[in-house]
N, C-alpha and C positions, 0 to 999 in steps of 0.2 A: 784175245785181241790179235794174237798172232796169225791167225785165223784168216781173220779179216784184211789184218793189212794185207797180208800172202793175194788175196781177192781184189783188193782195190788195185793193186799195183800187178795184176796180172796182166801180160801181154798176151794180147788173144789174136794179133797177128798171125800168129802161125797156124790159128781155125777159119779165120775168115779174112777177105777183103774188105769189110765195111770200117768203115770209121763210125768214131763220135766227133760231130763238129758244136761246139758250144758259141748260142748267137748268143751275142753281149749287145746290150744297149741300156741309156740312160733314161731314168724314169722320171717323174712331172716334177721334183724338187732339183734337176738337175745337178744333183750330183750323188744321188743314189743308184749304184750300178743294179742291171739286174740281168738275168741269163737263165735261159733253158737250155736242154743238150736233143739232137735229133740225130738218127743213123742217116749215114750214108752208104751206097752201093760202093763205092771206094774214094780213094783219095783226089782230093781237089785241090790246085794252087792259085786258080782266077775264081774271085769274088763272083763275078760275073757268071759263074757257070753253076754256082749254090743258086737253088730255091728259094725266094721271097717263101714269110711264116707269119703268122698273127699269133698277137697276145690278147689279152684282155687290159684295155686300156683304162676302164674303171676301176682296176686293182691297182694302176701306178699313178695315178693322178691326171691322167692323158688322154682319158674318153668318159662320156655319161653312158650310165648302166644300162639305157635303152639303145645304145648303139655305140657299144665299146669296142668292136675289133680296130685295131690298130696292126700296119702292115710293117717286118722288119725288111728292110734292103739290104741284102750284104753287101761292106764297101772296103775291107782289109782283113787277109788271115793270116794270123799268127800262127808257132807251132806250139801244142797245148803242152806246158811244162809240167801238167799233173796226170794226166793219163799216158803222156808220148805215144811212139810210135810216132803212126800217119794220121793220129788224132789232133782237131786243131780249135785253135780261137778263132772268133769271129766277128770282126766289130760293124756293127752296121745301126743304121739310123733308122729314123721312123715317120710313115705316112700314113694317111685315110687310105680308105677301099680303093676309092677314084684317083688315088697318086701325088694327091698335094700333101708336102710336110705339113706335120704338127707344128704349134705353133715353140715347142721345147725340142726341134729339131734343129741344135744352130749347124750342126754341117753341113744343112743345107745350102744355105746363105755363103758359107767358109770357102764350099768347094764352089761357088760360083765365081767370088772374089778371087782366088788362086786358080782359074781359070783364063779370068781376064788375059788379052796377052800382051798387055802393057806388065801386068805382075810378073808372067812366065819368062817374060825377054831379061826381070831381073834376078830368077831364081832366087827370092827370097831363104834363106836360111835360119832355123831357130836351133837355140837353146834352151832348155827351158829346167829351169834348178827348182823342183818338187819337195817342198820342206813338208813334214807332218808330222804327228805325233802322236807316242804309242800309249793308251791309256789302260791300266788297271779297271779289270773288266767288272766287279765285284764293289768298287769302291767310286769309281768314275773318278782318278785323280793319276796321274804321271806316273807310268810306267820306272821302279827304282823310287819314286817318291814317299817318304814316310806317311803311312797312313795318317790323314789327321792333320800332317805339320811339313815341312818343309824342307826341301834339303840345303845344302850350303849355297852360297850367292852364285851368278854365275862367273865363268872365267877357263875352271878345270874341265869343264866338259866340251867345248867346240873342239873337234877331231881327238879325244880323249880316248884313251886306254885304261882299265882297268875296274874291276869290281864295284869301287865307289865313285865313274864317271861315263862307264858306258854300260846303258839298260837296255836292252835285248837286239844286239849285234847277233844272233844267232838269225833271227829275223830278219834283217838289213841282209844279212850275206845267203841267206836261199832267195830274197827278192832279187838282188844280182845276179845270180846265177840262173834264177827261172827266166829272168827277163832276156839273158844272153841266148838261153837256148829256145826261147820264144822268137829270137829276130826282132827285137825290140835293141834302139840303137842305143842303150843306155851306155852314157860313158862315163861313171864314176860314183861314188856316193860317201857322205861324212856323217858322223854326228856332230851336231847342230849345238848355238849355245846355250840352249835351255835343256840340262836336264830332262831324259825321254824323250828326245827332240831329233829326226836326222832328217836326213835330206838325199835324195837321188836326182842324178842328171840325164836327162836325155836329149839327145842331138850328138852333131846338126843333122837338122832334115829340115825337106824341101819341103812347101807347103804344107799340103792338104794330110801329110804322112805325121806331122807333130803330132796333131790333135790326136788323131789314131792314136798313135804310140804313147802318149801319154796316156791316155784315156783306157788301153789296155794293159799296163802298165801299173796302174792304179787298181784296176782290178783286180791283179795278180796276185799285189797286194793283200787287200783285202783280201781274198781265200787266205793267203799264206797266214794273216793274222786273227783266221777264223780258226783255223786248227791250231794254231798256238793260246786261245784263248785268251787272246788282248786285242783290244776296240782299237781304231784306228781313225784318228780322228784330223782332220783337215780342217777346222777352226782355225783362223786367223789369228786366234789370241786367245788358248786354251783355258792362260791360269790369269789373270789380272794381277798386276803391281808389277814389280820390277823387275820382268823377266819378258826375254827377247818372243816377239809372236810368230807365224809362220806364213812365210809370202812362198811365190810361186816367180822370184825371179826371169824375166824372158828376154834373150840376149837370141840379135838381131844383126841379119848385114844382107846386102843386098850383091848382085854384081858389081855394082857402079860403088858400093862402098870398100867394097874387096881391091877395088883395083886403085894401080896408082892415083895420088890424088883425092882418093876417097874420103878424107876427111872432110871436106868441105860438102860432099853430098851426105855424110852422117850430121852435121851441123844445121842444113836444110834440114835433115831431118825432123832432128830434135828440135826443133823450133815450131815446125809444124804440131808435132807432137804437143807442145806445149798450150799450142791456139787451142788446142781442142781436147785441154788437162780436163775439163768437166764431165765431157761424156765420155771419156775411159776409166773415169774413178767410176763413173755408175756402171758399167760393165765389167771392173775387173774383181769383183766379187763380193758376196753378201758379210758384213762386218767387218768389213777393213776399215772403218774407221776406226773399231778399238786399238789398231795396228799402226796404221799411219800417223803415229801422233809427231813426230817430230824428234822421238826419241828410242832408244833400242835400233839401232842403224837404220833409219828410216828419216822421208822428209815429211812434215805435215799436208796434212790431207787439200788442204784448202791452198796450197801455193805450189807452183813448180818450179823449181830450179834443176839443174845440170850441172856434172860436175866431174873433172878427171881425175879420178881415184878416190871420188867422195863418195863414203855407203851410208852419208847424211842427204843424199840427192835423189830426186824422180827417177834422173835416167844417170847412169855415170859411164865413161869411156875409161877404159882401162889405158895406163899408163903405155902399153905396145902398140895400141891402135894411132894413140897420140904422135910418139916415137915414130911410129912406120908411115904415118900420115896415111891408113888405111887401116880398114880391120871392121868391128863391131861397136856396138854397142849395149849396153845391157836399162832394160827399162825395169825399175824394181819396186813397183806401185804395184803390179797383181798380186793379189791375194791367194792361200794355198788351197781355197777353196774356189780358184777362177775356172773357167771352161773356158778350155787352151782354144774350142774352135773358133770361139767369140777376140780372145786375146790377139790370139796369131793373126786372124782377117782383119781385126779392126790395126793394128799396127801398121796391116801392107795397105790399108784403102787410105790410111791417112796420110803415110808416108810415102805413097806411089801415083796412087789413083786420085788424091782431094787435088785441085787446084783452087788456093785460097783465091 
C-alpha cells in the first residue's frame, strides 16, 4: 500500500507541463455530483480558455440512449486539493449539442438573474451554513452511533469535544483544509446538535461564486468521505424522532442593506420574502417537510414568521444587524439537500427584481 500511496501522491511536475483538470458537474437527481479528469497541455486560470467535453447523458439521468451526449461548460476553477500542484477542479454546467441548457441545469437561469444589473448595482452577498451528516457505511445509521440503538439525547454534541460527542472530526478538519487550499471561501465549521452531524460555512460571496463554491465544496467532500469510508449524507432529516434535521441556512444582505439605514430595506425584504413563502419552500429542497415541522429550531412548514434572534423563525435577524440598524439577514427554510443556484437566485429575484 505504500506503494501506491508513494503513486497517487506523486508530483509529476518536475517531468512535464501538463496538468489533470477534473470537470465536476451535477447529474439528473441533482444532487449527485459526478466528474471525469482530462490532460491538459499546461496550466489554466480562466474557465474560459478550458475545452467544452461531453458525457453520456443517459448514464446520469439527463439524455435518452438514442441521443445522449450532453455538452460540459466550464464556468470556475478550483485548485485540486487531491492531486496539487497546477492540477485543478473544475465546475461547470450542462447543455445539448446546439447550446441550450438542460433542463437540471439551474446555473443557468442563476447566472442570468446575477447578471441583471439592477442585482449587480446591489452586490448581493451570501452565507450559506452547509449542515450534513456522516453515515456508517456498512450499517446506514450515524456515524458514532450504536449499532441497532441510539445514543444519549441531544445537548453534549453542538460544537462538542471528545470521544463520546464528536464522531469523525478527522474528516471535518481535511474538508477545511482541502477547501482553504482549493480557494473555496469556506469561513468556519462546528458540529452540529445531532450526534454525527456538523456543519461547514461558506461566504461571503458575491453571486453567481456561492453556488460554485458550495457545490465544489461539497464535492470535496464527498471524495474526502469516499476514502475514509463513511457515506455522506445531505437528508434533511436523517433519523426520525427527536433529533435536530439538517438545513442549509442562507444568510443574505445586499448594498442597500449593508449601509446605514438598512434595516428598513431588510424589512421590505423579508416581507416580500414572506408574499412568496409558497414557492421557495417548493424550491428549497426535496423533504424538508420532515424538517420544518415547527420544532428542533425550525418554523413550520406551512406559515412564515420573522424574527430577531428567533432560530423558531423562517428568516431571523440577528441581534447586531438589529443594534447597528444595518447588516444581514439569515433565511433558515433551505433544506441541506437545497441547490444553492436555485436558493441564491431565487432570494435576489424576489428580494431585488419582483415588484409586487
Amino acid at each position: 500500500m505504500s506503494a501506491l500511496s508513494d503513486l497517487i501522491n506523486l508530483d509529476v511536475s518536475g517531468s512535464t507541463d501538463k496538468i489533470i483538470a477534473e470537470y465536476i458537474w451535477i447529474g439528473g437527481s441533482g444532487m449527485d455530483l459526478r466528474s471525469k479528469a482530462r490532460t491538459l497541455p499546461g496550466p489554466v486560470s480562466d474557465p474560459s480558455k478550458l475545452p467544452k467535453w461531453n458525457y453520456d447523458g443517459s448514464s446520469t439521468g439527463q439524455a435518452p440512449g438514442d441521443d445522449s451526449e450532453v455538452i460540459l461548460y466550464p464556468q470556475a476553477i478550483f485548485k485540486d486539493p487531491f492531486r496539487r500542484g497546477n492540477n485543478i477542479l473544475v465546475m461547470c454546467d450542462s447543455y445539448t449539442p446546439q447550446g441550450d441548457p438542460i433542463p437540471t441545469n439551474k446555473r443557468y437561469h442563476a447566472a442570468k438573474v446575477f447578471s441583471h444589473s439592477d442585482v449587480l448595482a446591489e452586490e448581493p452577498w451570501f452565507g450559506i451554513e452547509q449542515e450534513y451528516t456522516l453515515i456508517q457505511k456498512e450499517v446506514k445509521w450515524p456515524l458514532g452511533w450504536p449499532i441497532g440503538g441510539y445514543p444519549g439525547p441531544q445537548g453534549p454534541y453542538y460544537c462538542g469535544t471528545g470521544a463520546d460527542k464528536a464522531f469523525g472530526r478527522d474528516i471535518v478538519d481535511a474538508h477545511y483544509k482541502a477547501c482553504l487550499y482549493a480557494g473555496i471561501n469556506i469561513s468556519g465549521t462546528n458540529g452540529e446538535v445531532m450526534p454525527g452531524q456538523w456543519e461547514f460555512q461558506v461566504g461571503p460571496s458575491i453571486g453567481i461564486s456561492a453556488g460554485d463554491q458550495v457545490w465544489v465544496a461539497r464535492y470535496i467532500l464527498e471524495r474526502i468521505t469516499e476514502m475514509a469510508g463513511v457515506v455522506l449524507s445531505f437528508d434533511p432529516k436523517p433519523v426520525e424522532g427527536d433529533w435536530n434535521g439538517a438545513g442549509a441556512h442562507t444568510n443574505y444582505s445586499t448594498k442597500s442593506m449593508r449601509s446605514d439605514g438598512g434595516y428598513e430595506v431588510i424589512k421590505k425584504a423579508i416581507e416580500k420574502l414572506g408574499k412568496k413563502h409558497k414557492e421557495h419552500i417548493l424550491a428549497y429542497g426535496e423533504g424538508n417537510e420532515r424538517r420544518l415541522t415547527g420544532k428542533h429550531e425550525t418554523a413550520d412548514i406551512s406559515n412564515f414568521k420573522w424574527g430577531v434572534a428567533n432560530r423558531g423563525a423562517s428568516v431571523r435577524v440577528g441581534r447586531e444587524t438589529e443594534k447597528a440598524n444595518k447588516g444581514y439577514f439569515e433565511d433558515r427554510r433551505p433544506s441541506s439537500n437545497m441547490d444553492p443556484y436555485t436558493v441564491t437566485s431565487m432570494i435576489v429575484e424576489t428580494t431585488i427584481l419582483w415588484k409586487p
